[in-house]
C-alpha positions as CSV (number, residue, x, y, z in Angstrom):
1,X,0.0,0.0,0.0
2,X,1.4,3.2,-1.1
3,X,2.1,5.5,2.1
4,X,-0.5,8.6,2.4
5,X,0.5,11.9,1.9
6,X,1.9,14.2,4.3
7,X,-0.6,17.1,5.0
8,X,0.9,20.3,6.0
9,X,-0.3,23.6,7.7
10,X,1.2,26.2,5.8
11,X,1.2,29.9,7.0
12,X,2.0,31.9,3.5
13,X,3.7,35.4,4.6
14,X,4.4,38.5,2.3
15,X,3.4,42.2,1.8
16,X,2.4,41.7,-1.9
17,X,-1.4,39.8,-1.5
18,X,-4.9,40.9,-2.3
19,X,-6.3,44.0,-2.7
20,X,-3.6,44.8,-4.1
21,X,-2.9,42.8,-8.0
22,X,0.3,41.4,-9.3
23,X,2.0,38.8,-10.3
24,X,3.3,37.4,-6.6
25,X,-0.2,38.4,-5.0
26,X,-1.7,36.0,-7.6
27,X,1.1,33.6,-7.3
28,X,0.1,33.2,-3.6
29,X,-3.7,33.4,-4.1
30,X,-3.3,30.6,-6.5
31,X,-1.4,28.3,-5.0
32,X,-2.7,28.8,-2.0
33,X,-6.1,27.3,-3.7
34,X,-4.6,24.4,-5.4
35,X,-2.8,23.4,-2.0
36,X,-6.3,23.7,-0.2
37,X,-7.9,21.6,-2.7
38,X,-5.1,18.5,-2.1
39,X,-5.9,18.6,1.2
40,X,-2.9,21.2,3.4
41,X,-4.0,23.7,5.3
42,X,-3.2,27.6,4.5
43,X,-3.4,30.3,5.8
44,X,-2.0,33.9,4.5
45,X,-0.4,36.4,6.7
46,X,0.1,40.3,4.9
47,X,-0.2,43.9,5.8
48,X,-3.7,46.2,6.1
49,X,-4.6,47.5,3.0
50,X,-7.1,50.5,4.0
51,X,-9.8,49.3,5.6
52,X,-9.3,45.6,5.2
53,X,-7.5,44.6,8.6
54,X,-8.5,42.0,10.9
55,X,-9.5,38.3,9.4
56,X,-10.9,37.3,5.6
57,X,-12.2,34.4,4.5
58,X,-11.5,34.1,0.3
59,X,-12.9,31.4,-1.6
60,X,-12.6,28.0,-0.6
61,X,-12.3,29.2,2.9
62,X,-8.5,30.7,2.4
63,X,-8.4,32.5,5.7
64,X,-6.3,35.7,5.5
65,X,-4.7,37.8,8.3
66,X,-4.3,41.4,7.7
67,X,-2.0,42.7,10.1
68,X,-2.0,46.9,11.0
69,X,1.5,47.3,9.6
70,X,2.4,50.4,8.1
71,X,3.7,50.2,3.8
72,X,6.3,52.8,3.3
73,X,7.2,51.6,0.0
74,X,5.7,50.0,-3.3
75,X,3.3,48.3,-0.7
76,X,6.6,46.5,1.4
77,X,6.0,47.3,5.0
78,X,8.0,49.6,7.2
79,X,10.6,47.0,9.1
80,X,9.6,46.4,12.7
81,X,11.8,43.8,13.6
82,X,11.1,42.2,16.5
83,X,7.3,44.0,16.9
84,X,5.0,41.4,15.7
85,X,6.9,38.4,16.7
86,X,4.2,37.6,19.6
87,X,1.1,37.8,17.2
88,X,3.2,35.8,14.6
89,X,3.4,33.3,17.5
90,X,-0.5,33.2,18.4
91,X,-1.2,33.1,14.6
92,X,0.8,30.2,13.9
93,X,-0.2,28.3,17.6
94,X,-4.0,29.6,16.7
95,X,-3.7,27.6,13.1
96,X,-1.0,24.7,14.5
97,X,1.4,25.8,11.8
98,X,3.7,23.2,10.9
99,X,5.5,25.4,8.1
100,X,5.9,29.1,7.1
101,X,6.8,30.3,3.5
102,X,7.3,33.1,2.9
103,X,7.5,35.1,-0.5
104,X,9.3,38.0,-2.5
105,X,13.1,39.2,-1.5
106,X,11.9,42.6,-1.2
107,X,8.5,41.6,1.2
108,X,10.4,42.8,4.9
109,X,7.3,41.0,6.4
110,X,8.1,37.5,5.0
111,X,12.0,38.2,6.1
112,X,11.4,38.8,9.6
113,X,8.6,36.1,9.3
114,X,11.6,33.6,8.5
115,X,13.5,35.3,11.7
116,X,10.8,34.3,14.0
117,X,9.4,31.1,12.8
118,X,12.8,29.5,13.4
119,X,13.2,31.1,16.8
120,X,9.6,28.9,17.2
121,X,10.9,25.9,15.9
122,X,8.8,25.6,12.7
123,X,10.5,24.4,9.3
124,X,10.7,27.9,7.1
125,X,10.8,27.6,2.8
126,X,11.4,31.2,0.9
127,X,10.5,31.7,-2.7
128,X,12.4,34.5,-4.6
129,X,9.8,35.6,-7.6
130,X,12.5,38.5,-9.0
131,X,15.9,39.1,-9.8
132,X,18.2,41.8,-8.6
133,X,21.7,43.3,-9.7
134,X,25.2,43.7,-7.5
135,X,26.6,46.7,-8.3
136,X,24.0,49.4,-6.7
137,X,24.0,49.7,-3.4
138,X,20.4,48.8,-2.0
139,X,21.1,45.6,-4.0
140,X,24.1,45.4,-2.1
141,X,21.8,45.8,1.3
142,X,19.2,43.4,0.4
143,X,21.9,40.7,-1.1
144,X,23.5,40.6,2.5
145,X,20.2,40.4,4.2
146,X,18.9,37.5,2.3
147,X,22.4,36.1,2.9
148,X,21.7,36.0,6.4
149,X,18.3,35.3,6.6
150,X,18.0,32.6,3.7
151,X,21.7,31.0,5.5
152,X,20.0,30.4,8.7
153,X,16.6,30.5,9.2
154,X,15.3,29.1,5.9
155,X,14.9,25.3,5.1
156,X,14.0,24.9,1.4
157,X,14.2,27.7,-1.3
158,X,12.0,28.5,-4.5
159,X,12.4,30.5,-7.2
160,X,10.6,31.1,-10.5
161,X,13.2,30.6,-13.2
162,X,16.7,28.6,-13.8
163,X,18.0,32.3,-14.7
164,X,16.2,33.4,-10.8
165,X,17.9,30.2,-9.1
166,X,21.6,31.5,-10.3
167,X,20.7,34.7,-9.5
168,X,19.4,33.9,-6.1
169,X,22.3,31.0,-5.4
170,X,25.1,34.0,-6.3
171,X,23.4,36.5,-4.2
172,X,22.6,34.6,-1.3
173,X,25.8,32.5,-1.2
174,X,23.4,29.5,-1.6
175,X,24.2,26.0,-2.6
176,X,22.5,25.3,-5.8
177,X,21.2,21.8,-4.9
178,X,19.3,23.6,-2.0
179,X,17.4,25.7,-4.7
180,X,14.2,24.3,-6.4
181,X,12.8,25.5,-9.5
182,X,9.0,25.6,-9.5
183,X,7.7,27.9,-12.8
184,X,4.8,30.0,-12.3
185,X,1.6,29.1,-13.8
186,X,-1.8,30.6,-15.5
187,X,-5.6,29.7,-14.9
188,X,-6.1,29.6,-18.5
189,X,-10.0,28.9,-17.9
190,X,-9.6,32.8,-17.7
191,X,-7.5,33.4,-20.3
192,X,-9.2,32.0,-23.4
193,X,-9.1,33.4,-27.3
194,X,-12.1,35.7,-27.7
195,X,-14.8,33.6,-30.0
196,X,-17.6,36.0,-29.6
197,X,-19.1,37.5,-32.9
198,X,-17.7,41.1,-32.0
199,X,-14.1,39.9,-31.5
200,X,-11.3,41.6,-33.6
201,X,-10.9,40.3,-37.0
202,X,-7.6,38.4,-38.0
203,X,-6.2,40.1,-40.9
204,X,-4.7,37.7,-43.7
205,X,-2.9,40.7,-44.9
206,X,-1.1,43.0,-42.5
207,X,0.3,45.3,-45.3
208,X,-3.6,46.8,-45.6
209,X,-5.7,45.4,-42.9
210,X,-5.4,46.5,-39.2
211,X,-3.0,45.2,-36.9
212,X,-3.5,46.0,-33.3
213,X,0.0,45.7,-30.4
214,X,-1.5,45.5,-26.7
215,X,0.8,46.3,-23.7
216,X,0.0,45.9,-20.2
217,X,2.3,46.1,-17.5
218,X,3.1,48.9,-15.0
219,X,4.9,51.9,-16.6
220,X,7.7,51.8,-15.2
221,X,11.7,52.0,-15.7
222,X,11.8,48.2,-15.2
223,X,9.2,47.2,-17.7
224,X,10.9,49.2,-20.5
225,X,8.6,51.8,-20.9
226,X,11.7,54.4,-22.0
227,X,12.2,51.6,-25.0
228,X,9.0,51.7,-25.6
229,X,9.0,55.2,-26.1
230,X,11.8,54.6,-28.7
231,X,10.4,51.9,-30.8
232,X,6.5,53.2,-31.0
233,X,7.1,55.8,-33.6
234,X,9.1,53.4,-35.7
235,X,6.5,51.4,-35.7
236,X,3.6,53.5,-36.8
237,X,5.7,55.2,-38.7
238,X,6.7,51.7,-41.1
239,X,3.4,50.1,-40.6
240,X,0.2,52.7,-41.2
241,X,-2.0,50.1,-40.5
242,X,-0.8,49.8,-36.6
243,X,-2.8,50.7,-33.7
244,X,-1.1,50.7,-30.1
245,X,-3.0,49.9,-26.9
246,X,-1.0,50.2,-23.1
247,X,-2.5,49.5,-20.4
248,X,-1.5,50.2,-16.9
249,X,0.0,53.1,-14.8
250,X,3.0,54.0,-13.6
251,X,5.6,57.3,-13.6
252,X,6.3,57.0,-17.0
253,X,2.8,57.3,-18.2
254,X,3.8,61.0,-19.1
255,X,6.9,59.9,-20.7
256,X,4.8,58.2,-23.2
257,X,2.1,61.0,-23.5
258,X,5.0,63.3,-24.6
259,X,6.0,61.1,-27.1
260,X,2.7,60.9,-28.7
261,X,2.0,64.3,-28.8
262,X,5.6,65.2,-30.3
263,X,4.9,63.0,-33.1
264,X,0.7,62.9,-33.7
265,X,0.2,59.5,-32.6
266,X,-3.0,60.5,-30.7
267,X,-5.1,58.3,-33.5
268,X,-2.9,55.6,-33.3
269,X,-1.6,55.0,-29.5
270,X,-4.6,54.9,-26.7
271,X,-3.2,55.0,-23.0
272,X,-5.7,52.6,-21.2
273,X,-4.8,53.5,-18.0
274,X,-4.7,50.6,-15.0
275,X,-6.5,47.4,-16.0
276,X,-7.7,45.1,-13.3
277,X,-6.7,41.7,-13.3
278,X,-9.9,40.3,-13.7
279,X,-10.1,42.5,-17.1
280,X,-6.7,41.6,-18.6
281,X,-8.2,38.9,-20.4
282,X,-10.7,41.3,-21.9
283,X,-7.8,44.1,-22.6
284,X,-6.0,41.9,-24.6
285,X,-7.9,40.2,-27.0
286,X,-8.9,43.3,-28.0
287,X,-5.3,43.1,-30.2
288,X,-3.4,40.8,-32.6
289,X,0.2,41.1,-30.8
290,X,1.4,41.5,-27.3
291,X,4.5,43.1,-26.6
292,X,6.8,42.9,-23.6
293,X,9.6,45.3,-23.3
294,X,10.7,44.3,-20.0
295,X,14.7,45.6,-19.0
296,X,14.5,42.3,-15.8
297,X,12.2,39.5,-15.2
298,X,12.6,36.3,-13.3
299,X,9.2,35.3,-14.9
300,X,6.3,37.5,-17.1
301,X,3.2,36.0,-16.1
302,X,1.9,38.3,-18.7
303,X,3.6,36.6,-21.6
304,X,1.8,33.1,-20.5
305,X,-2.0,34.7,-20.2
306,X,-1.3,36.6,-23.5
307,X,-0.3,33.5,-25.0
308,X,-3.3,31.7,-23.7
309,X,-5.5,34.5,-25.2
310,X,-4.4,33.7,-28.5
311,X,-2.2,36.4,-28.8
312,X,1.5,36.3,-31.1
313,X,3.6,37.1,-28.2
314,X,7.2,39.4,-28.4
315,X,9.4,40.3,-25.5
316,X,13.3,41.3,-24.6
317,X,15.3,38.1,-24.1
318,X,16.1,38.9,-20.2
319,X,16.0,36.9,-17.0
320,X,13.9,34.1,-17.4
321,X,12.0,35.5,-20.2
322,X,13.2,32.4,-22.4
323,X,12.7,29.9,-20.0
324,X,8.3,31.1,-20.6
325,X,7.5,29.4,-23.7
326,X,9.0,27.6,-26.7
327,X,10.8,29.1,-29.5
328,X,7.9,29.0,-32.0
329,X,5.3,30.6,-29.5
330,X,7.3,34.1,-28.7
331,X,9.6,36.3,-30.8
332,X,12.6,37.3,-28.6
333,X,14.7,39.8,-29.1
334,X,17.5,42.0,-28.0
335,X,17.2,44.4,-24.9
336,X,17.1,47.5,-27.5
337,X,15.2,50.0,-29.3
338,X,16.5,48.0,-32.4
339,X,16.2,44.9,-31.7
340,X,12.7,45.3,-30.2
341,X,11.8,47.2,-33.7
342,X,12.6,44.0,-35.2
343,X,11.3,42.1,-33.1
344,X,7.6,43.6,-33.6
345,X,8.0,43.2,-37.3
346,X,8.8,39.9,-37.3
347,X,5.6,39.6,-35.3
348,X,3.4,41.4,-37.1
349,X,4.9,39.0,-39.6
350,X,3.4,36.2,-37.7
351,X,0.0,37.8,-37.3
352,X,-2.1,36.0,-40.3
353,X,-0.4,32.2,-39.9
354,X,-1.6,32.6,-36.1
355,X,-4.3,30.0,-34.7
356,X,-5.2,31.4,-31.1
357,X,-7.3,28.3,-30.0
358,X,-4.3,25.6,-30.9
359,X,-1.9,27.9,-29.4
360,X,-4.7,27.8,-26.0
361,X,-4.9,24.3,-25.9
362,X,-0.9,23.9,-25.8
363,X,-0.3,26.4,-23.0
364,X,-3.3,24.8,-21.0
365,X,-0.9,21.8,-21.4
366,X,2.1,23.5,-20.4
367,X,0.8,25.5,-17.0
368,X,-1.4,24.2,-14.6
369,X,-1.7,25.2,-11.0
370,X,-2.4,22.5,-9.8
371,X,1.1,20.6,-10.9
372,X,2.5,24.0,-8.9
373,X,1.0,22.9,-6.3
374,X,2.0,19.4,-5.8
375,X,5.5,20.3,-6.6
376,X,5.8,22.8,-4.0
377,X,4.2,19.9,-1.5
378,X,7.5,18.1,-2.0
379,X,9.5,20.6,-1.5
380,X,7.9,21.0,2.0
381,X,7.9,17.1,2.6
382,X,11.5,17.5,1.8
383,X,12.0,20.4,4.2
384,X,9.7,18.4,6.9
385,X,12.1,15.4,6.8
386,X,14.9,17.1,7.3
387,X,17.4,17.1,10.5
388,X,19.2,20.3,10.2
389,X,20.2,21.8,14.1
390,X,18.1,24.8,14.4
391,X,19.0,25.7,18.0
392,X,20.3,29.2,18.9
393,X,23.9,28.6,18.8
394,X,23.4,26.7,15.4
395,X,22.1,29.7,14.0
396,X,24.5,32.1,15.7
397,X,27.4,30.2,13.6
398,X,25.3,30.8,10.6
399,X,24.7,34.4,10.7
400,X,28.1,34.8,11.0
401,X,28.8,33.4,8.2
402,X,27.3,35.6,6.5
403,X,29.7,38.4,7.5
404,X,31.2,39.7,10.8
405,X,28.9,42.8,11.1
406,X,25.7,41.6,9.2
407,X,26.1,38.5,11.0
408,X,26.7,40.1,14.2
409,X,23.6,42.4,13.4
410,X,21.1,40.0,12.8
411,X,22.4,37.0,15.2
412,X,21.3,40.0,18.0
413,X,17.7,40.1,16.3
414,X,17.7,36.1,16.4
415,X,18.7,36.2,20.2
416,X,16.0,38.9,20.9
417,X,13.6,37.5,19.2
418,X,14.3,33.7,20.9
419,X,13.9,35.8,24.2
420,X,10.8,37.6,23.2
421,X,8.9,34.6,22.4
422,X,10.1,32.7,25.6
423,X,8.7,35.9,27.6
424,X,5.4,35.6,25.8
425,X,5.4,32.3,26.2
426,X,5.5,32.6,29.7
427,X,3.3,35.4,29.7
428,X,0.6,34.0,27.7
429,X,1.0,29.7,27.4
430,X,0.5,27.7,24.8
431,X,-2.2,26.0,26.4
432,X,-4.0,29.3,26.7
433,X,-4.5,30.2,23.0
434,X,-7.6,28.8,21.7
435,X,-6.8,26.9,18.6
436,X,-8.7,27.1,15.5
437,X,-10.7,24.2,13.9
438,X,-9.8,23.0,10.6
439,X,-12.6,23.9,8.6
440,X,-14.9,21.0,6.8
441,X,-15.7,22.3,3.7
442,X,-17.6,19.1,2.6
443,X,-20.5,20.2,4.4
444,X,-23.4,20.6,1.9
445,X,-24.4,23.8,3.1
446,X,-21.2,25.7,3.5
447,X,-20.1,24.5,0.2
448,X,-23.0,25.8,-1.1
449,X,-22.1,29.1,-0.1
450,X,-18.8,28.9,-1.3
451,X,-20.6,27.7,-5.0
452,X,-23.2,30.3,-5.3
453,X,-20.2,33.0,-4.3
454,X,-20.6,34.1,-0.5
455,X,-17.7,34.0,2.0
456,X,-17.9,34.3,5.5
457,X,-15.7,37.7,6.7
458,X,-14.7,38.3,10.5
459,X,-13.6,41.4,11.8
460,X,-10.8,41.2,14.9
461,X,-13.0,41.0,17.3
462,X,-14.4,37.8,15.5
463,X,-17.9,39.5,14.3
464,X,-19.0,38.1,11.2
465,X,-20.8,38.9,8.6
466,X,-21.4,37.4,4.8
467,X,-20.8,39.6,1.3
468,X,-21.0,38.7,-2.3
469,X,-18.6,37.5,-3.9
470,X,-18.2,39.7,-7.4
471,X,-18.0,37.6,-11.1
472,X,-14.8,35.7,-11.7
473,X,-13.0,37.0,-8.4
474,X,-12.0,35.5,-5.1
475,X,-14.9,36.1,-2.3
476,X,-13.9,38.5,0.5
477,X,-14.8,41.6,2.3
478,X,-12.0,44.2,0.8
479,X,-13.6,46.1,-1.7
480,X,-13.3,45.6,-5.0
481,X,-11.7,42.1,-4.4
């Protein structure tokens, strides 16, 4: 008889979650799901966002904290340190945590998360979803930290992309064999070709029907936009037939309204504004071509749902850009103004061979979050079974390893934060905090909720009350979530 599974209780950490929309808070949200549905327990740990603070429920009872810590930048939470160690303790006793991941280099909630967990003797796993340079110096900064913190504390480490795994072995001093590589994935039930009689037509021939380029992404310095800039009048300029949509927002929204104006593009470029996630689907098939000018990327989500959507796909060759989809799905091209040029045309190129419901049914094939899912599971079997000595003096040696004065810095966070959690444990036992019930979703009536889109929502002081879940969305009380 094969031997059953091990089921975990997995507390997910990380600034970057729901409200807010990207690619790592739908990485977690998704995953999150799958790992549900084979039968672990999760539960995800991230800051306020406005209003919603306290406890969520999200579909498929995914229970969320939202902690009142304070963002300070790009949604990553001002560092406290050692001041939540004590709730991370009740959370993880309340939900009998065997496990805490935590997600995204820059998420200063996941790293101290990591700090604490091992100070309470739970098995830690860290998954890097970008990639950073050496050279500047808050690289620098953040390189050191996750050499310390990923050297000691954490068990098992993820990332996104062979090209992320290098990067986050040389920058973390890691041994590569203690990396996994687990891709990202797509729910490509949302991202289908549009069939509908109003969908754009196909042109057969691009030299006199219209061909329409979609890009979506934030607008800023890191997703190319100042390329962008560069190429777009090229383009219209060479192909009269080309219309531009971008979507999204950013700081260099205005770099690209100046460009427009200084060379009458207003008929031919539309600036969108910020899509939604659940609209993405909707934004894109509303063009032929989707183009990526990214500058980094351990791994473009956006290249896989555009692909999914039927789109020809086109992107800069950088990071793990390559590693995304096979040669004959994307065009890739050089990190420049002329090789992106190119790169379009030979796209545009592409436009009348393309079949967007074959090229569907092969990426349906290739993602799945489900497989995400089970592959992370035995990455925390593996990190379960393992023996490593986690005590205090243990760790000590492996801060400093990390450097004299870094690992003098944050071996005096460990040791505070071992004697902060003894004191509350003293303080408040273990026996005293009321655990929580794993919840039994099998019940006809709750899972009737769940399937006609209600979730249950609790405030901190554990009033509750039930909302409506909108269309194509995870249930939950946080506004337009």
């Amino acid at each position: 008889m094969a031997a059953q599974a091990r089921q975990h209780s997995v507390v997910m950490v990380s600034d970057f979650f729901y409200p807010n929309f990207g690619g790592v808070e739908n990485h977690i949200y998704q995953l999150s799901q799958c790992l549900v549905n084979q039968g672990h327990k999760v539960v995800v740990v991230t800051h306020a966002y406005g209003d919603c603070l306290g406890v969520r429920y999200l579909t498929n009872g995914l229970k969320v904290y939202y902690l009142p810590r304070l963002p300070f930048y790009q949604q990553s939470s001002f560092p406290s340190l050692l001041g939540w160690a004590r709730l991370l303790r009740v959370i993880c006793l309340r939900e009998r945590a065997t496990l805490l991941h935590g997600h995204q280099a820059f998420s200063t909630l996941a790293l101290e998360a990591c700090i604490h967990a091992s100070s309470l003797g739970l098995k830690v796993v860290f998954t890097d979803h970008s990639l950073f340079g050496f050279a500047d110096a808050g690289s620098i900064l953040l390189n050191k930290v996750l050499k310390a913190v990923l050297g000691a504390d954490v068990h098992g480490v993820i990332c996104v992309s062979h090209t992320s795994k290098e990067n986050t072995v040389l920058r973390a001093c890691l041994p590569p064999a203690a990396v996994a590589v687990i891709p990202n994935a797509v729910d490509t039930s949302q991202f289908t070709p549009d069939l509908s009689p109003g969908a754009v037509a196909w042109p057969r021939d691009t030299a006199v029907e219209p061909v329409v380029l979609v890009v979506l992404c934030r607008l800023v310095y890191r997703k190319g936009i100042d390329l962008l800039s560069l190429v777009l009048p090229a383009v219209c300029e060479r192909h009269p037939h080309v219309r531009v949509l971008v979507g999204g927002d950013g700081p260099k929204r205005q770099l690209l309204k100046k460009v427009i104006a200084d060379h009458g593009l207003q008929s031919r470029v539309s600036l969108e504004g910020a899509v939604p996630h659940e609209r993405a689907r909707d934004f894109m098939v509303r063009g032929h071509v989707f183009v990526n000018a990214s500058l980094t990327e351990a791994f473009c989500m956006a290249l896989v749902e555009a692909a999914a959507s039927g789109l020809v796909v086109v992107s800069t060759a950088v990071g793990g850009v390559p590693e995304v989809l096979p040669p004959d799905m994307i065009v890739l091209t050089e990190p420049s103004a002329e090789g992106l040029l190119e790169g379009i045309e030979r796209a545009i190129q592409r436009v009348p061979h393309q079949c967007p419901q074959v090229q569907h049914r092969r990426v349906r094939h290739m993602y799945d979050w489900n497989d995400v899912a089970r592959r992370t599971a035995v990455v925390y079997d593996s990190v379960a079974a393992s023996r490593r000595n986690d005590g205090l003096p243990a760790r000590l040696a492996r801060y400093l390893a990390a450097g004299n004065c870094v690992g003098a810095l944050f071996g005096l966070v460990a040791l505070m934060s071992v004697l902060l959690l003894r004191l509350a444990e003293w303080w408040q036992p273990d026996s005293a905090i009321d655990r929580a019930p794993a919840p039994d979703w099998s019940v006809p009536h709750r899972q009737a909720k769940l399937d006609s889109g209600v979730a249950v929502v609790a405030d901190i002081n554990g009033a509750a009350s039930v909302v409506q879940q909108s269309e194509g969305q995870p249930a939950s009380g946080c506004g337009d979530l």
